[in-house]
C-alpha positions, 0 to 999 in steps of 0.5 A, a space after each residue: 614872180 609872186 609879189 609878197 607882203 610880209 608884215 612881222 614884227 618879229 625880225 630874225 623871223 621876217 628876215 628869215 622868211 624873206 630870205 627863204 621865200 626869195 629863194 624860192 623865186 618870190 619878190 619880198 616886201 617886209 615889214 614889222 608894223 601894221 600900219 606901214 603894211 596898210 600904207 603899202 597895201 594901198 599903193 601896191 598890188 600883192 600876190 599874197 599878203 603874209 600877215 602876223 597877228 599880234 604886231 605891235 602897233 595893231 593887230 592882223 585883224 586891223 590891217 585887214 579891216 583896213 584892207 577891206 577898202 581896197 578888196 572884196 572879202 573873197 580876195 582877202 581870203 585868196 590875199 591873206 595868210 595870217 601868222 601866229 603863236 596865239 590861235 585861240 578858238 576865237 582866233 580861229 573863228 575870226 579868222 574863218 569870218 574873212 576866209 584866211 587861212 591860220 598857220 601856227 607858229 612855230 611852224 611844224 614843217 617850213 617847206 610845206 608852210 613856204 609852199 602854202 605862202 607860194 600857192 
């Protein structure tokens, strides 16, 4: 069973992932701040961290700056998938800096993009 980070702020959508991702056999921890996430990143082991950009306390890049106390930078590029509405060319480029991979939301095909958090 993958042990799942999901760090977003917007609710309908975490609870909708979560209960999604459950489905598909995942164990799900979520949560809507980014400075709870870092909290649970440093006691907990996750199998893939799903990490939305823009929260409302900080930003995605924080958490996983902060992250980098704990993981290699080749981890966090296996660890974290980044979430967003906003993928700006810099975005993208900061986000290839850690090796993450970006998703777009809205996501165009759910199954696929479930499958991706799964991988």
């Amino acid at each position: 069973m993958k042990k799942i980070l999901l760090i977003e702020d917007e609710l309908l959508l975490q609870k909708s992932l979560k209960k999604l991702l459950e489905r598909k056999g995942a164990q799900v921890i979520e949560t809507s701040s980014g400075k709870e996430a870092i909290n649970k990143i440093e006691t907990n082991n996750f199998d893939r961290i799903i990490c939305d950009l823009m929260l409302q306390d900080i930003s995605g890049f924080d958490v996983i700056e902060e992250s980098k106390k704990k993981y290699s930078l080749n981890e966090i590029s296996q660890l974290f998938i980044i979430i967003t509405a906003y993928s700006s060319r810099q975005v993208l480029e900061k986000a290839k800096a850690y090796g993450c991979l970006v998703i777009g939301k809205p996501f165009d095909d759910i199954n696929a993009t479930l499958e991706l958090f799964l991988k």
